[in-house]
Structures are given as C-alpha cells and as structure tokens.
C-alpha positions in Angstrom: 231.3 74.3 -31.9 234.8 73.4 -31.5 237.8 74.5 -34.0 240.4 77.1 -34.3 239.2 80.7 -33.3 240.4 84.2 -35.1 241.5 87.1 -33.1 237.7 88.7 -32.1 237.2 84.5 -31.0 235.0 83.1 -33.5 235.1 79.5 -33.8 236.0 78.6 -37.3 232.2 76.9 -38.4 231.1 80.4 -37.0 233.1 82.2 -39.3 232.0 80.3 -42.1 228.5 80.4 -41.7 228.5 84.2 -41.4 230.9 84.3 -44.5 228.5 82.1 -46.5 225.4 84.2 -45.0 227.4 87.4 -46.6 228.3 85.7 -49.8 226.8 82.7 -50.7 228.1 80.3 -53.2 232.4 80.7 -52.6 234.8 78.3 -53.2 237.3 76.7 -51.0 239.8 79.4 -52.1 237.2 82.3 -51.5 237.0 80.7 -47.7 240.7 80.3 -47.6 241.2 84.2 -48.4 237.9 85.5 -46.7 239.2 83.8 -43.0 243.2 83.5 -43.5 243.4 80.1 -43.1 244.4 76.9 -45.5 242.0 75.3 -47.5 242.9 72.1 -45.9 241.2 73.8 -42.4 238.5 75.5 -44.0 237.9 72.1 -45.8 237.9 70.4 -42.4 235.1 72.5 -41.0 233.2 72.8 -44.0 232.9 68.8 -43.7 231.4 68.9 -40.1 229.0 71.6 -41.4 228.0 69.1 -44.5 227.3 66.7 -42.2 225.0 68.4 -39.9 223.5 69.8 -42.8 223.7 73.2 -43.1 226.3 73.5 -45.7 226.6 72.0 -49.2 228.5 71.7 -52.0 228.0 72.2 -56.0 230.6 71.2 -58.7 231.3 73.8 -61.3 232.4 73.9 -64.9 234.9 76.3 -66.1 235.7 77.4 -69.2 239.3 75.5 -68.8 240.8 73.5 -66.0 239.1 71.0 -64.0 235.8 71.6 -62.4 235.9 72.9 -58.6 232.7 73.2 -55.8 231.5 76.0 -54.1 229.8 76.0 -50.8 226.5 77.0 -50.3 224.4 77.4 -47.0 221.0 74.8 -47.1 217.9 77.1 -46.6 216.6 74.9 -43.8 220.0 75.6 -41.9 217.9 78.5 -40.2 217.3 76.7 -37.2 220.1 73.8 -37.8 221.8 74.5 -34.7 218.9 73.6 -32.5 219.0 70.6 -30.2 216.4 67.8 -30.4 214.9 69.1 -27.8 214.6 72.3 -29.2 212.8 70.5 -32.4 210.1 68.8 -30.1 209.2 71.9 -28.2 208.6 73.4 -32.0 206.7 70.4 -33.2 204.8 70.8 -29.4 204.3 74.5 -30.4 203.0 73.7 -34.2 200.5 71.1 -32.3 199.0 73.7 -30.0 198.8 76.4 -32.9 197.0 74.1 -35.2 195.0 72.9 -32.3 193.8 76.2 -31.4 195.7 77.2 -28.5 197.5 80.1 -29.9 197.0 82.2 -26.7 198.5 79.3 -24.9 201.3 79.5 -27.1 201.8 83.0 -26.6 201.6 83.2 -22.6 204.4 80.2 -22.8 206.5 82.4 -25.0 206.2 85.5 -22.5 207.2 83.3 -19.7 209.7 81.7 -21.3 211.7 85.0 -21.9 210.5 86.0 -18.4 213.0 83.5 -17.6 215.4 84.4 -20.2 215.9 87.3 -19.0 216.1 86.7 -15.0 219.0 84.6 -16.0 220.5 86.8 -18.4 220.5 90.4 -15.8 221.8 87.4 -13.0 225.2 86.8 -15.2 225.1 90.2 -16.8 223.5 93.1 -14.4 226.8 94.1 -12.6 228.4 95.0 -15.8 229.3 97.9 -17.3 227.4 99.1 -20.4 230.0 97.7 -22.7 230.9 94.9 -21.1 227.9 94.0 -20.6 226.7 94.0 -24.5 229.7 91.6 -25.0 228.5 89.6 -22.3 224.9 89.4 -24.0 227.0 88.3 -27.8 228.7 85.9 -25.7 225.5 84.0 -23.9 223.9 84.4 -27.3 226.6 82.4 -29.3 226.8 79.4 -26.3 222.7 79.3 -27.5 223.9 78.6 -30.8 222.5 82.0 -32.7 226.1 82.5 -34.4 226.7 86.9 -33.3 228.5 88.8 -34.8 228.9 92.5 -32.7 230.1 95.4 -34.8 230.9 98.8 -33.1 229.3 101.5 -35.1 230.2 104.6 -33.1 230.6 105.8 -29.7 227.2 105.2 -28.6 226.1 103.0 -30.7 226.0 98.8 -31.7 225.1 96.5 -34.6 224.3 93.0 -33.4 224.1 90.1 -36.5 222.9 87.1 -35.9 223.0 84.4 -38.4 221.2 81.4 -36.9 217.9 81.3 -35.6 217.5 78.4 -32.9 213.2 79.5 -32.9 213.0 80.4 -36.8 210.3 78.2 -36.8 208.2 79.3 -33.9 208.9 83.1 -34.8 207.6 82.2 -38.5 204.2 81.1 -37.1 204.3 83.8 -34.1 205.9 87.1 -34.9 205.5 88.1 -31.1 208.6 86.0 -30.9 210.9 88.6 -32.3 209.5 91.4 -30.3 210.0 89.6 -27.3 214.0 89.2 -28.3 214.0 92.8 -29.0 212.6 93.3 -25.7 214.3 91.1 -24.0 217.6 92.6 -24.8 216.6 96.2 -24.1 216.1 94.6 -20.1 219.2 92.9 -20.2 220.7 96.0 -21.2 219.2 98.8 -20.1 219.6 100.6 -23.7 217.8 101.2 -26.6 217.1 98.1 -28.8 215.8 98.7 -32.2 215.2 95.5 -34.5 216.2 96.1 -38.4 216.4 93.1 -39.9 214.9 89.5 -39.0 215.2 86.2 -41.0 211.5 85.3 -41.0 211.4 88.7 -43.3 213.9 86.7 -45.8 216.9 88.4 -44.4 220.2 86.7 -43.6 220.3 87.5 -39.8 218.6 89.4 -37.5 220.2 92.6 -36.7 219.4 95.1 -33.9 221.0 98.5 -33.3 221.8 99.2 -29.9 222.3 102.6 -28.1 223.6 103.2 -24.8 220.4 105.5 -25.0 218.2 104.4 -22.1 215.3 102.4 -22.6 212.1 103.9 -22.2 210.1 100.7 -21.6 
C-alpha cells in the first residue's frame, strides 16, 4: 500500500484500517482528527479502500444540518488483503477439507511455516532482540497483516494485527494460529503468548512478547 506515512511509518490505508478496527463507524472528521491529516487525504485513501472492498460508507441523519457518512470496515475485509493466489490456495484447502484430507491439510500447513520461518531467522537471526522484533512487524506488514507493535515495558511487547491474509484457513483449522504463535517464538527466540485472534470475533490477533526465552 502506497500513501503518506506518519512518524512510527504506517502507510495511511494502514492507519485507517487499525483506526476503524479500534472504532468502527467514524466520520471523515473523526479520521481527520484520529491521524492529523485533511479530510481531503483521508478521503483519498478511504476511496482506494472502498474500492477494494474493505471499507464502506453509510449516510447519516442529524438532527439539523445536512446528512454526513461514516466509514465502516466490511466484515469479509478479514482476509481482503490477500492476493488471488492466496484465495485459490484457500479454495484448494476448503476442497481437501471437505474431501477428507484434513491430515493433508495439516502436514501442508506445518511445512509451509517450516518454510516461513527458514526465511524469516535468514533476514532476521543476526539481530538483536529488539531489532529483531521490529524486523518480524516489518516482514509481517510487506505480507499484508496490517501490525501494529506497542512497547509495554522493558521486557515486554504487544503485537496487533489487524488483517488476517489466512482467516479463512485458520477458521476451518485452528492449528493455523498455533503455528503463528510458534512460529514467532523461533524467529525470536522469546516468549510468545497468543491473547487475542480474529477467528474468536476479535479485531486483531495480538501476542505478548517477552524477551523471556522460549522454552520450546
């Protein structure tokens, strides 16, 4: 996603998709305070986001005045940011479920993240411990997952994010999720601890991380 960034580097639609995750249902004006920028930009970006359709619009009635809209993520916008290619291999995964190849489904998922994560500790594994969490939000957001990385103390991290490229795999095979907690826990060599996931009806996933070593 291209677009004008904010100071932590966040591409505009990314900041509007985690605003609208965090409050749903704000007006242009909400956007325009929420990301300091003019209405006419946010309006910009909200446009692209209509027409890839993860964002909408409703008009409103007030009491007085003329009506306005507010913006509004779609629920399928979940996985949105997935390629067609990405919506294939789901639609090949649904087939082999339905088919009766579940454990088929599941070896393929455990290799796939075998691979995953050989590429991740190749661009990661000489970091530091901070640099290298920054590095993991950073190959995360190229995959389209919109992060969002929070510092919560000395030791510890709060990774959001709020688009799910395989929502639709992990709502038919919850081994999906365990094997993104897991694989970051590799990556990183710390403690990975999964809170929150978007199959459960929550607006991201969110994992705590702790520069307390992993035990697995």
């Amino acid at each position: 996603m291209e677009g004008l960034e904010d100071a932590d580097g966040y591409p505009t639609e990314s900041r509007i998709i985690i605003t609208l995750k965090k409050h749903d249902g704000l007006s242009l004006q909400d956007l325009s305070d929420q990301l300091g920028l003019s209405k006419m930009a946010i309006l910009k970006h909200i446009q692209v986001l209509e027409n890839r359709h993860i964002v909408e619009r409703r008009i409103m009635k007030g009491e007085i005045g003329r009506p306005f809209y507010r913006f509004y993520l779609l629920t399928e916008s979940s996985s949105a940011f997935g390629s067609a290619g990405d919506r294939i291999l789901n639609e090949l995964i649904e087939f082999l479920a339905e088919t009766g190849n579940r454990d088929l489904v599941i070896r393929f998922l455990e290799n796939r993240y075998d691979e995953i994560k050989r590429s991740y500790i190749r661009k990661l594994g000489n970091m530091k411990e901070d640099s290298r969490v920054e590095g993991l939000v950073k190959l995360r957001y190229e995959e389209n997952y919109v992060p969002e990385l929070k510092k919560t103390g000395n030791s510890k991290y709060e990774l959001s994010e709020y688009n799910c490229p395989i929502f639709t795999i992990a709502q038919r095979f919850g081994e999906a999720c365990s094997l993104e907690c897991s694989l970051f826990e590799s990556v990183l060599g710390m403690k990975v601890v999964s809170t929150h996931t978007q199959v459960n009806g929550h607006g991201a996933c969110r994992f705590i991380i702790s520069k307390e070593k992993s035990v697995s």
